[in-house]
C-alpha positions as CSV (number, residue, x, y, z in Angstrom):
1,X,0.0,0.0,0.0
2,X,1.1,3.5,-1.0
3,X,0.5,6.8,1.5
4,X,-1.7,9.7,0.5
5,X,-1.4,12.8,2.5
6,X,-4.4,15.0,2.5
7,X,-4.1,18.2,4.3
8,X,-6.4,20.8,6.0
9,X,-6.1,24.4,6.2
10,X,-7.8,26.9,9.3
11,X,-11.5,25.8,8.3
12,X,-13.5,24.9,10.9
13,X,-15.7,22.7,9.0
14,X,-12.6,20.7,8.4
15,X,-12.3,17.3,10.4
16,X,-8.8,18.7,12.3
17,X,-7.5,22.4,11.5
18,X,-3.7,23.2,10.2
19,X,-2.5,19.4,10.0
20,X,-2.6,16.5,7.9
21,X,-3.6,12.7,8.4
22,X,-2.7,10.0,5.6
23,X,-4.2,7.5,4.3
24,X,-3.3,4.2,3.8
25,X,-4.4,2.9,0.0
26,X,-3.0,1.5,-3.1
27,X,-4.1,4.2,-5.3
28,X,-5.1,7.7,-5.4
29,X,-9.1,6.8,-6.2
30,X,-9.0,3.7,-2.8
31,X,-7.8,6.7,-1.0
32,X,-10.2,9.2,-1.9
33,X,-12.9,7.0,-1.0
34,X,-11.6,5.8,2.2
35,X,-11.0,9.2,3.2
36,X,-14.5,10.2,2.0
37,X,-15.9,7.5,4.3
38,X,-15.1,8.7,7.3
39,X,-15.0,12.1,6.5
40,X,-17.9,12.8,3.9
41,X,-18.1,15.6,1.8
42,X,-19.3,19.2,3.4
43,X,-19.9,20.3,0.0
44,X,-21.6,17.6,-3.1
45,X,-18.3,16.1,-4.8
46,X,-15.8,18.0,-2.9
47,X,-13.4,16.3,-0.5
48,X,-13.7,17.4,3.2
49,X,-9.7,18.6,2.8
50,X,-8.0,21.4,1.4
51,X,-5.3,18.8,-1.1
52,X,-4.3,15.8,-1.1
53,X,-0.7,14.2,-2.4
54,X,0.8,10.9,-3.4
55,X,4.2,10.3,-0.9
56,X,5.9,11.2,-4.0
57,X,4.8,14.7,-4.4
58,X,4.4,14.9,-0.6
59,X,8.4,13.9,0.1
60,X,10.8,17.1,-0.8
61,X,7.2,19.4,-0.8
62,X,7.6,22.4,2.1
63,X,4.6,20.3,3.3
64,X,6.9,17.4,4.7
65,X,9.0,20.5,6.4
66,X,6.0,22.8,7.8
67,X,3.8,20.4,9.1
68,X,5.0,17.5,12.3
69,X,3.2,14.0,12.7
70,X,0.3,13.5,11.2
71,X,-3.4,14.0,13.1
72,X,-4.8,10.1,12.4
73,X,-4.1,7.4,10.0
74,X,-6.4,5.5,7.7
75,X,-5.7,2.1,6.8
């Protein structure tokens, strides 16, 4: 399984506030819809998140740097 990081600004209608949590999944679409079951969309066919990133884009990102351990993992 691959990591997915999906991150959440200031919004209080976000499930945690200026973190991140990752999911566990082995694509991009498994992750989505893992994430999106336990955190359904606020808004019709809009993730609950601000982005989301594969560990490749995530790794080297100011992401990796800015932010520490993540709030919850989803397996």
């Amino acid at each position: 399984m691959k990591k997915w990081y999906f991150t959440f600004g200031s919004d209080p209608g976000f499930p945690y506030q200026n973190t991140y949590l990752i999911v566990m999944a082995d694509t991009k679409r498994e992750a989505i819809e893992k994430f999106r079951a336990k955190f359904p969309d606020r808004h019709e066919n809009t993730a609950n998140c601000a982005f989301w990133y594969s560990e490749e884009q995530w790794h080297g990102s100011r992401n990796e740097a800015f932010y520490d351990d993540p709030a919850e993992i989803i397996e």
